[in-house]
C-alpha positions in Angstrom: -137.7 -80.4 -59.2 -138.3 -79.2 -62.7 -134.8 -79.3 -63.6 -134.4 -83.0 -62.5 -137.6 -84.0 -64.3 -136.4 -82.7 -67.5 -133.0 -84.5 -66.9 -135.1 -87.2 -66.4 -137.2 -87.0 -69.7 -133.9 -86.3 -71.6 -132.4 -89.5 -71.1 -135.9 -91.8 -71.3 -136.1 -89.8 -74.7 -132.3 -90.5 -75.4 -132.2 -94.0 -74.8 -135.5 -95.2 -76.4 -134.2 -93.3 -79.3 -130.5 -95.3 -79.5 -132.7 -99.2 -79.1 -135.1 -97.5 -82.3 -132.1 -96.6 -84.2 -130.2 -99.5 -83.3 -133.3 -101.8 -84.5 -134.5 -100.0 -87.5 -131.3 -98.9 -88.4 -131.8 -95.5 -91.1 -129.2 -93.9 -92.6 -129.2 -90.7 -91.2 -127.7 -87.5 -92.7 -126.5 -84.9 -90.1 -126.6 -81.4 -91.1 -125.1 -79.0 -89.0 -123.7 -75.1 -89.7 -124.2 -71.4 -88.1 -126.7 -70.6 -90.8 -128.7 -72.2 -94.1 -130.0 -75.2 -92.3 -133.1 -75.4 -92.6 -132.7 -75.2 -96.2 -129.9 -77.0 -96.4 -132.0 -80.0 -95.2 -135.3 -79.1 -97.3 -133.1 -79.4 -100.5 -131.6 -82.6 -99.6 -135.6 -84.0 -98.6 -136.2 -82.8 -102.4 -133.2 -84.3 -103.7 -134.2 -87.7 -102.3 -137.4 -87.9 -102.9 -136.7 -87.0 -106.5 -134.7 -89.8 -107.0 -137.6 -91.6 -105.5 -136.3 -92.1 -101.9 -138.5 -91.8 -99.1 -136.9 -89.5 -96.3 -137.9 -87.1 -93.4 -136.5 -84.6 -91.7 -136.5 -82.5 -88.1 -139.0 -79.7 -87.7 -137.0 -76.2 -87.2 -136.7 -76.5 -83.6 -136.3 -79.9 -83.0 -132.7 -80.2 -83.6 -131.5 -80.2 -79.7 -131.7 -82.9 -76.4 -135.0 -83.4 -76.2 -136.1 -82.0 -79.7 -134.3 -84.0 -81.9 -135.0 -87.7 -80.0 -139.1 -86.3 -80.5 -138.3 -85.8 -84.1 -136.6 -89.4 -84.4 -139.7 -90.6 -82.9 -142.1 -88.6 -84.9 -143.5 -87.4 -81.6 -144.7 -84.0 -80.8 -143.7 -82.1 -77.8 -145.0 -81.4 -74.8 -143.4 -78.2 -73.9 -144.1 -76.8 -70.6 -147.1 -78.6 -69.8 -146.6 -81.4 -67.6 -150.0 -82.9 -68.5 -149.0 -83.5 -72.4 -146.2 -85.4 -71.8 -147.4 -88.9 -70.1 -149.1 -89.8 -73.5 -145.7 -88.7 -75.4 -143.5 -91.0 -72.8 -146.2 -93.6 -73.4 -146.4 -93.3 -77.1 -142.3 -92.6 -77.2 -142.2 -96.6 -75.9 -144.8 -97.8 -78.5 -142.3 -96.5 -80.9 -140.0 -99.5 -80.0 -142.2 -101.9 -81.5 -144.8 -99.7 -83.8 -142.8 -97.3 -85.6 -142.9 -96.4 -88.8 -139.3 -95.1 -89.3 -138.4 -94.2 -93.1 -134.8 -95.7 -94.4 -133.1 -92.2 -94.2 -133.3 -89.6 -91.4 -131.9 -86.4 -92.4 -131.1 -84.5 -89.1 -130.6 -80.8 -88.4 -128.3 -80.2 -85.2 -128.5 -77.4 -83.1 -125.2 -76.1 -81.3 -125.7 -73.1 -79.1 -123.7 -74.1 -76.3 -120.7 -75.9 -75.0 -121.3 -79.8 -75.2 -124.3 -79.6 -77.0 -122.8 -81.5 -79.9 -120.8 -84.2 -77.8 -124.7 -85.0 -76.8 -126.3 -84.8 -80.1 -123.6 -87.1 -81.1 -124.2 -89.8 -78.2 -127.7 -89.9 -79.5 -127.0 -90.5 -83.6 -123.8 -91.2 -85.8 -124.3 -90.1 -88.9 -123.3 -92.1 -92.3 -123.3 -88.1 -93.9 -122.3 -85.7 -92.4 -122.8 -81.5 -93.5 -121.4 -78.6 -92.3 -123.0 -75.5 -94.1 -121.5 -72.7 -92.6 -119.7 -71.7 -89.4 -119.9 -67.9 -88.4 -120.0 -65.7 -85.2 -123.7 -66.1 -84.8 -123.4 -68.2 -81.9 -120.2 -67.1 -80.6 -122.2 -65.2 -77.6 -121.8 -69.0 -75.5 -118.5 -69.7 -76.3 -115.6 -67.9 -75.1 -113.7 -67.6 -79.3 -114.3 -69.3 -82.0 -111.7 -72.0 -81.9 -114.0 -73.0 -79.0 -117.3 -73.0 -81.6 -115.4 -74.8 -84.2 -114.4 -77.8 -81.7 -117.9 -78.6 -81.3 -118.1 -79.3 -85.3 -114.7 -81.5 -84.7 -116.9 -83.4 -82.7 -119.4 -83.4 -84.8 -116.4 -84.8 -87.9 -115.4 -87.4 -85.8 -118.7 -89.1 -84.8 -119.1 -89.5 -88.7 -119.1 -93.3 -89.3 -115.8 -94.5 -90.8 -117.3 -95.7 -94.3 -119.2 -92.0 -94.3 -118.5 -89.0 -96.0 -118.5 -85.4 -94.7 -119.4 -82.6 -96.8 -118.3 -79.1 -96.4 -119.0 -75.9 -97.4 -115.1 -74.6 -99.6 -115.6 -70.7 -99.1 -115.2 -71.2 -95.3 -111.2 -71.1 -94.6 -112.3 -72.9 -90.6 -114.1 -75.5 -92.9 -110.9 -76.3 -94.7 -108.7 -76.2 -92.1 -111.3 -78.6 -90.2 -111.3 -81.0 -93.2 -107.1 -81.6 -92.9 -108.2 -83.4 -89.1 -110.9 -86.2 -90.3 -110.2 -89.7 -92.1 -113.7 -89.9 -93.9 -114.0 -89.2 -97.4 -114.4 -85.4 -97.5 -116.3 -83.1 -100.2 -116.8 -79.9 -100.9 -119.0 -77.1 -102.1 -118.7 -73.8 -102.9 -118.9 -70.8 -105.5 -115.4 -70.1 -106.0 -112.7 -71.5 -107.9 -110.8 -74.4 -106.0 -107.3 -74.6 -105.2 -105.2 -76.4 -107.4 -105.1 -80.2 -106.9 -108.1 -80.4 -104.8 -110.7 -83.1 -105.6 -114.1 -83.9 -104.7 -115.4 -80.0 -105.1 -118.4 -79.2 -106.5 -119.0 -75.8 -108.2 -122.1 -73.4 -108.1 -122.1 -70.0 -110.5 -125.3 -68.3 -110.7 -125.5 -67.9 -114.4 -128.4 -65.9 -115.0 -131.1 -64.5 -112.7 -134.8 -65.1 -113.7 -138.4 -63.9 -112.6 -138.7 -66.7 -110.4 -135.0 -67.2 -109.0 -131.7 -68.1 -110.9 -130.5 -70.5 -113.3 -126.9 -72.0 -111.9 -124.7 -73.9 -113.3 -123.3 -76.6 -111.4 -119.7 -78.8 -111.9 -117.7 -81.4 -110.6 -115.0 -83.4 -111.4 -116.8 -85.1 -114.1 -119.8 -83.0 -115.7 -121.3 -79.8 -115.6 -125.1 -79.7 -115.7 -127.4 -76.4 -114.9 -130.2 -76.0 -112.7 -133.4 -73.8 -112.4 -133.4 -72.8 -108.4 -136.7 -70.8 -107.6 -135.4 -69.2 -105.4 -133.0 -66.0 -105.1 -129.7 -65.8 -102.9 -126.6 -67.5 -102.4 -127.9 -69.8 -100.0 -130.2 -71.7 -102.1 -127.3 -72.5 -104.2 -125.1 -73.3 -101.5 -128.1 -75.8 -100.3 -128.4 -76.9 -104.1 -124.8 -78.3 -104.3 -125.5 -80.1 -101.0 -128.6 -82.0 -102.5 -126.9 -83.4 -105.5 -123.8 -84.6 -103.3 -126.1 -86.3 -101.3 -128.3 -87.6 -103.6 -124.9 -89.2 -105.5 -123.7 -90.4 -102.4 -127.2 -91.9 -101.4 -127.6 -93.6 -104.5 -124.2 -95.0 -104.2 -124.7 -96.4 -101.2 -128.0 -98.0 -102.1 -126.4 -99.9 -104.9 -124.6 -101.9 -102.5 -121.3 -99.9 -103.8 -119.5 -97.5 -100.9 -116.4 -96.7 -102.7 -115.1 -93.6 -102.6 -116.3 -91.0 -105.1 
């Protein structure tokens, strides 16, 4: 019985969330990955709202079937108490016609089994799409890792035609991934590019400091540094994914979606 009323929950939750998105229509960022996504996502909320755009982003755990619906809805959850969840149901239909729903979503999703991207992905398309990392962390649920990776192929293909993906260089899966999707593709990473690649951005930690490390970021174009208060690869890593999608953002608020 408990099993069926959760099935049953999941796809009140799914659908209510699809007629919101449909009506208020965001423009969601999907960041997925092994590791650095909370970060990853943190940076890019910074980003944004630097450049004065209002956006929000998933709580930790609410990146799966019921979780991330709840966090589209700005609902909380009711866990494994069946008497907090008739005032979420109630106040998940509300959200039809009372939402407050800011223009960009930017969405962790969670892959820890087999399918669970295929159903993130009935749920949102993304306009962005992120892939920070993919490692053996979660290989425990999937028989290899050519098994892992083909739930972030789904995730590359649900990626709306006039979107971009962008993905993390130093992963050789990642760039092997890229050579199977038609959106415009960037990447990130710390290590020197391969020759005629475009669209990379570079990250070198230049110096460290008291408080974190002073990068040094380039692209095709420029090269600007950065003060990151914080220490570790990571941060940079979830740096260079900020400032892509804060250009990209801003490009697509001007009206303009050409190709970068």
């Amino acid at each position: 019985m408990k099993t069926l009323l959760k099935q049953i929950l999941k796809y009140y939750l799914k659908y209510i969330t699809k007629l919101v998105l449909a009506i208020y229509r965001p423009l969601i960022i999907g960041v997925s990955g092994s590791i650095n996504v909370i970060f990853t996502k943190e940076e890019i909320k910074r980003q944004l709202e630097a450049a004065g755009l209002a956006a929000r982003f998933n709580p930790k755990n609410f990146n799966t079937e019921i979780g991330l619906p709840l966090a589209i809805l700005n609902l909380p959850s009711g866990y494994n108490s069946y008497k907090n969840w008739p005032p979420i149901i109630w106040r998940a239909f509300k959200s039809i016609f009372y939402l407050k729903l800011p223009k960009i979503l930017v969405l962790g999703l969670g892959v820890s089994d087999p399918g669970d991207m295929k159903y993130l992905m009935s749920l949102v398309k993304p306009d962005i799409g992120v892939i920070t990392d993919i490692t053996q962390r979660y290989i425990e649920s999937f028989d290899d890792m050519d098994k892992l990776v083909g739930e972030y192929e789904i995730f590359t293909k649900a990626i709306k035609k006039n979107g971009y993906l962008i993905l993390n260089y130093d992963n050789p899966r990642l760039r092997q991934l890229a050579q199977t999707v038609n959106q415009a593709t960037i990447f990130f990473g710390l290590g020197k590019a391969g020759s005629g690649l475009k669209n990379y951005w570079r990250g070198e930690i230049i110096e460290k400091t008291t408080t974190g490390q002073i990068i040094r970021v380039t692209d095709e174009r420029q090269a600007a540094s950065y003060q990151v208060n914080r220490f570790g690869q990571h941060h940079v890593y979830a740096r260079l994914t900020g400032l892509i999608v804060k250009k990209i953002v801003l490009n697509f608020k001007t009206g303009s979606r050409q190709r970068l």
